[in-house]
C-alpha positions, 0 to 999 in steps of 0.5 A: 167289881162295881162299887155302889156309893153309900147314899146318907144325909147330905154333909154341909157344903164342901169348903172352897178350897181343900188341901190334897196330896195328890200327884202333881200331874194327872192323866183325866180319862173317861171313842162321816168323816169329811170325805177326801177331796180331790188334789186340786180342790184342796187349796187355799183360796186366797193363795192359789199358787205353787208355793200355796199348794205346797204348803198346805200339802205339809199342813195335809202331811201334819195331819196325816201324821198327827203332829198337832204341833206343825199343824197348828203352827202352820194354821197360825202363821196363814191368815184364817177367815173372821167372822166365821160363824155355822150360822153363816152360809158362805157359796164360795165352795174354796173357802167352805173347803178352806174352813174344813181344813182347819178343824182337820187340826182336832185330830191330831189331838190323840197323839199330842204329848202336850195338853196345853198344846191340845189347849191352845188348838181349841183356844186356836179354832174359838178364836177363829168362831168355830167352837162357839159353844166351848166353853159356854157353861165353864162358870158353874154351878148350875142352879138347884140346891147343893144338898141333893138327898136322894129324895131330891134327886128323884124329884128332879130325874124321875130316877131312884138312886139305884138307877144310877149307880153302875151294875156288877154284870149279871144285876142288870136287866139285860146281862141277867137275862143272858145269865139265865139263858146260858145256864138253862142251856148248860143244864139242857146240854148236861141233861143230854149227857153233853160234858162241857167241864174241859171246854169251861175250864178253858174258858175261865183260864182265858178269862181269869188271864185276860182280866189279870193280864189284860185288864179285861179288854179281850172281853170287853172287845167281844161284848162290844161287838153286840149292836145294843151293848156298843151303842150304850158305851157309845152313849156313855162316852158321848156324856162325857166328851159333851160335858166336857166341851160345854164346860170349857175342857179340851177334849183330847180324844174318844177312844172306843176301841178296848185294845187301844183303851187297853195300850193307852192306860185307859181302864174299861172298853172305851175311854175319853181323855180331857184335860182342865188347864184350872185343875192342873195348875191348882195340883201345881199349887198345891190346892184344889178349889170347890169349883175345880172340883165340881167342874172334874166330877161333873165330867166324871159323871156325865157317862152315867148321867147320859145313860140315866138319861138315854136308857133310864138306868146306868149299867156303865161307869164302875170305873168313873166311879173308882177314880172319883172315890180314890180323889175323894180319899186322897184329899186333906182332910178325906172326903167322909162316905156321906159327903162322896155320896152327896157329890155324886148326887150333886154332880150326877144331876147337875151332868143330868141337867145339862145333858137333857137340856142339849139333848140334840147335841148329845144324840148328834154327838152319838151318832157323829161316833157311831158313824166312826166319825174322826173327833173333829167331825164330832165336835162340829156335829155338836155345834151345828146341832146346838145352832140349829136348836137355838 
């Protein structure tokens, strides 16, 4: 069931720092690749011998196997090329197949334990010039005023508040329409003396089944599989994972898959995991800055900024919209409803802003996602994107 924020006269500003009884760990979740290359061009070009091969066969199997631990201790202790940048053209064809290895080391992201390891992997590949847009927009807030009533958020988006609050299925444009055309087919079929009361009552046993047991996830497998309703997800996550990025959080994963969104805890069709190494050592602490605050909710929000900004409207993000209210409730002193309403105006215009502003970006990222791009390649398409449009 979505839930529609209250919208109310803005609050006066969030205190700097804010108590919390939260848990001291937290699980934030929000889915071309390099084509294989031949055995003997995969090598490093400083170090063509057997010893060379050999090692970079075990930094190959690390990645195979997802052990981000061995791959990034195995990228650390070779010595990596400086000075690298995307704008930089290189025509030695060995060290451009060199500097494609190392960001092979993203994807083993999704099975590390260890966030901080997820960390150190981008701290890794920033130092060495390849996410030179991670990061870029960490010290927020971006300019506008920090009361934003709907009035202003409609001055500044063009949008009504409605149109960016997620929808309960059959109140938007396109689940009401399909709403409509099976119940006018039922009622033809009814009409013809056709009785569907056994094959109904299967159906809703299926469904009240899997949203109890499954959490939805076989229908959410179903509707993605319809070309404009999987695009939008793809849209949505591609929000996130660039908000993310640009705000300096490490982006674990994008998981667009419902079964394995469903395995890994994540609630909803897709998912797409970060972590904010400020945040968690602040839970750690037992506080919670205003601007760790902003930085999480901005993410939270950036799926359905990115869909106001794609589509006009979100349909999407009933469950960003859940974890948001259950951090806001879980705060000392609580969040009141008038100022939830007024950070999620103030975080859903500012994702806004920065998605317009990187709109190549995002729509590379989208594209990179649905190619079934592994999320190295994602990353890159981002950068390359973001250089190109300097």
């Amino acid at each position: 069931m979505a839930i529609s924020l209250r919208f109310t006269p803005p609050p006066p500003p969030i205190s700097p720092s804010r108590r919390y009884n939260l848990p001291q760990t937290l699980n934030f979740f929000h889915s071309n690749q390099f084509p294989d290359l031949p055995s003997g061009f995969r090598q490093h070009s400083r170090r063509i011998t057997p010893r060379a091969l050999t090692e970079w066969r075990e930094y190959e199997q690390a990645v195979k196997d997802k052990d981000l631990g061995r791959a990034l201790r195995f990228l650390q202790e070779i010595p990596q090329p400086d000075g690298y940048s995307l704008d930089s053209q290189n025509d030695n064809p060995l060290k451009l197949l060199e500097l494609q290895r190392d960001w092979e080391v993203l994807d083993t992201c999704l099975n590390a334990d260890d966030m901080r390891l997820v960390a150190a992997a981008y701290a890794f590949l920033k130092d060495k010039g390849f996410l030179n847009q991670f990061a870029k927009y960490r010290s927020i807030v971006l300019e506008g005023p920090r009361d934003v009533t709907p009035t202003v958020l409609k001055s500044s988006t063009g949008l009504e508040v409605s149109k960016l609050s997620p929808k309960k299925w059959g109140l938007s444009t396109s689940s009401g329409v399909i709403l409509a055309a099976f119940f006018a087919g039922l009622s033809f079929l009814v009409d013809q003396g056709v009785d569907l009361r056994p094959q109904l009552a299967v159906i809703l046993g299926v469904s009240m089944v899997d949203s109890i047991f499954l959490g939805g996830s076989c229908l959410a497998l179903i509707s993605s599989l319809w070309p404009p309703y999987k695009r939008r997800i793809l849209v949505h996550e591609a929000g996130h994972l660039l908000v993310a990025y640009l705000m300096g959080c490490p982006v674990r994963g994008v998981i667009l898959d419902p079964i394995v969104a469903m395995q890994m805890g994540i609630q909803g069709q897709a998912g797409t995991q970060f972590w904010d190494e400020n945040l968690q050592n602040e839970l750690a602490e037992g506080r919670l800055t205003g601007v760790a605050f902003d930085r999480y909710c901005m993410v939270l929000f950036g799926g359905i900024a990115a869909e106001a900004l794609v589509y006009g409207e979100a349909e999407g993000g009933e469950n960003d919209e859940n974890l948001f209210r259950s951090i806001c409730l879980l705060l000392e002193p609580p969040l009141s409803v008038a100022q939830m309403s007024n950070q999620a105006r103030w975080s859903v215009l500012q994702s806004y802003n920065l998605l317009k502003w990187h709109k190549h970006a995002h729509t590379a990222a989208v594209k990179a996602l649905e190619n079934g791009s592994c999320l190295s390649v994602v990353i890159r398409s981002i950068e390359e994107a973001m250089a190109a449009n300097r």
